[in-house]
PAZAPA-4460 file (N, C-alpha, C; in steps of 0.05 Angstrom, whole numbers, plus 32768, in hexadecimal, padded with zeros to 4 digits):
% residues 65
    n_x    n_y    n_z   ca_x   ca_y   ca_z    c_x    c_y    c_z   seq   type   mol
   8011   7FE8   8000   8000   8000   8000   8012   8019   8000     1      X     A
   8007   802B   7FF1   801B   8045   7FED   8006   8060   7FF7     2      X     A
   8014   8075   7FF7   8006   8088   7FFA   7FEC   8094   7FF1     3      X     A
   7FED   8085   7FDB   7FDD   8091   7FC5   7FC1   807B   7FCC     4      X     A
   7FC2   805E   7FD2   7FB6   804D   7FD0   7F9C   8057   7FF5     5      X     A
   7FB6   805E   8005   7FA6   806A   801C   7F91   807A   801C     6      X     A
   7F97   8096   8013   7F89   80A9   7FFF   7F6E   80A4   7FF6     7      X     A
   7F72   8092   7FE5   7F55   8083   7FD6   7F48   8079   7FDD     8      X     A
   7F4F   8067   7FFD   7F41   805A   800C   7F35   8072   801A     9      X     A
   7F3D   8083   802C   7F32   8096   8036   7F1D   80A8   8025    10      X     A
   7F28   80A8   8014   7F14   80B6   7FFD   7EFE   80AA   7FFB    11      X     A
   7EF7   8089   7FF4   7EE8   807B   7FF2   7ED5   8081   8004    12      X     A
   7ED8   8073   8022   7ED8   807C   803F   7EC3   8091   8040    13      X     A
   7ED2   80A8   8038   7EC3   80C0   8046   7E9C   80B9   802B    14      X     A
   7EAB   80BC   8013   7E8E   80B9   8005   7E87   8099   7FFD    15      X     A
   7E87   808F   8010   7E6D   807A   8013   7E56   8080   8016    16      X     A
   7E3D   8077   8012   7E27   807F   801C   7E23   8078   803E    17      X     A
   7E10   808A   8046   7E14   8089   8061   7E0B   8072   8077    18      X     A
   7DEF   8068   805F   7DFA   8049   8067   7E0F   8034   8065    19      X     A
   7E1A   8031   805A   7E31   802B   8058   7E4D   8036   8074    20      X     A
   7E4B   8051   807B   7E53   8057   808E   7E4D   8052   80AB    21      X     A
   7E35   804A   80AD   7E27   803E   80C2   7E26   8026   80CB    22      X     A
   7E27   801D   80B9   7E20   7FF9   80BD   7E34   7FF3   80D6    23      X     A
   7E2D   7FE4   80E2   7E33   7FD2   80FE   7E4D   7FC6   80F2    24      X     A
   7E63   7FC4   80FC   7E79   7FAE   80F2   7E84   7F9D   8102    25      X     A
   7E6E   7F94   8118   7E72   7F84   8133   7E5E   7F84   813D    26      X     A
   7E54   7F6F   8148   7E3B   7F69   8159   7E3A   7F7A   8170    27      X     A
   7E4F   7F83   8177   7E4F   7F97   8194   7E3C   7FB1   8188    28      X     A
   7E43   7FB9   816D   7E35   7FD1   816C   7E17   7FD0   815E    29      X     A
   7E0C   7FBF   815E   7DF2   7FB6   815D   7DE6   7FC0   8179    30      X     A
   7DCB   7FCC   8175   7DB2   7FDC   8182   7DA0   7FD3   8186    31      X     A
   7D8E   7FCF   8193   7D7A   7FBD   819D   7D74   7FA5   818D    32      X     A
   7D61   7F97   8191   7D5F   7F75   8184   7D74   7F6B   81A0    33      X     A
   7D70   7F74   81BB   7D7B   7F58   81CF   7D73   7F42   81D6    34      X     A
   7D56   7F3A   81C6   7D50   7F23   81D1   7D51   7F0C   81B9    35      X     A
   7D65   7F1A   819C   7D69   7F03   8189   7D85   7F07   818B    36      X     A
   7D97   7F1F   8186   7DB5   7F22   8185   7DC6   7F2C   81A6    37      X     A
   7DB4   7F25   81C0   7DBF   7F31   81CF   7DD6   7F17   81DB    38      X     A
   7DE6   7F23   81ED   7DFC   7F06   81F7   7DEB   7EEE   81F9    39      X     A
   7DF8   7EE1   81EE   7DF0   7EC2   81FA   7DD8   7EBD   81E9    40      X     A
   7DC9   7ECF   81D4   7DB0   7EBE   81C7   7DBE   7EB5   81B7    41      X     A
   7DA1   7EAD   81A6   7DAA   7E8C   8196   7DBC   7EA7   8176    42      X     A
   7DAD   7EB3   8172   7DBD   7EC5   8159   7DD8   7ECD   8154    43      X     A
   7DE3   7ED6   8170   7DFE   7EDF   817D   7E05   7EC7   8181    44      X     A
   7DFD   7EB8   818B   7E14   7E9A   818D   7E12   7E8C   816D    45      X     A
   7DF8   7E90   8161   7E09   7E85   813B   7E1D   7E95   8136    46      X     A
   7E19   7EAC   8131   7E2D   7EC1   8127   7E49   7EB1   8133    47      X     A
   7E4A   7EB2   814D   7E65   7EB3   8157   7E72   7EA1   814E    48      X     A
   7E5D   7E85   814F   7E6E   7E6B   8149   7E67   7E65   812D    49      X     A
   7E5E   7E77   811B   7E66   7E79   80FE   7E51   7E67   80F9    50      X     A
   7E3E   7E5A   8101   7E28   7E4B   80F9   7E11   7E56   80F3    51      X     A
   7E06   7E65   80E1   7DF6   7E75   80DA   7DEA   7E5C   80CA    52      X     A
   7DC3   7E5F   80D6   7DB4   7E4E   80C6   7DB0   7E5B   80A2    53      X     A
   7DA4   7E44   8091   7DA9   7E4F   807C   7D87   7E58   8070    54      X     A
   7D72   7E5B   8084   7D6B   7E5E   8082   7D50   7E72   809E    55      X     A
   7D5A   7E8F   8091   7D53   7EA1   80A6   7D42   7EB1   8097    56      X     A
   7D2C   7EBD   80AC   7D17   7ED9   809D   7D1E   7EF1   80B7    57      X     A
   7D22   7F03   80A7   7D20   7F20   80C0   7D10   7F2B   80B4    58      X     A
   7CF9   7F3A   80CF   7CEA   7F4E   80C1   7CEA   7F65   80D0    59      X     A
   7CD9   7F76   80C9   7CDC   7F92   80D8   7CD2   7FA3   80CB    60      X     A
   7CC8   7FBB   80D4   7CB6   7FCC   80C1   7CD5   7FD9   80A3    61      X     A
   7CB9   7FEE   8095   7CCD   7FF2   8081   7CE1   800C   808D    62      X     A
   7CF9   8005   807B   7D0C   801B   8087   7D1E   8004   8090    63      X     A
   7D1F   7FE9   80A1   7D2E   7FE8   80B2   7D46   7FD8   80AE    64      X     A
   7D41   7FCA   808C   7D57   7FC6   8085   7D5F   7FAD   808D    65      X     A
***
């Protein structure tokens, strides 16, 4: 990586869309939902131990992504 390559990443960075700037990049910074992702549920312990069923529905009003 050179100077120039840093640069572009930061550049990138700054204009992402702001979703994209937001998004969670760790279960710690996830916001309510404690009784599917909080310690010790069943969601947070797939995640952890990498066993994610292959068959899941989330819902939630619109907006929530």
């Amino acid at each position: 990586m050179d100077l120039f390559d840093h640069s572009r990443e930061e550049q990138i960075e700054r204009e992402a869309p702001l979703a994209a700037r937001l998004r969670p990049r760790s279960l710690q910074e996830f916001v309510g939902q404690e009784h599917i992702a909080g310690e010790g549920r069943l969601l947070r312990r797939a995640i952890e131990a990498d066993r994610l069923f292959s068959s899941l529905i989330f819902w939630g009003p619109p907006g929530t992504g």
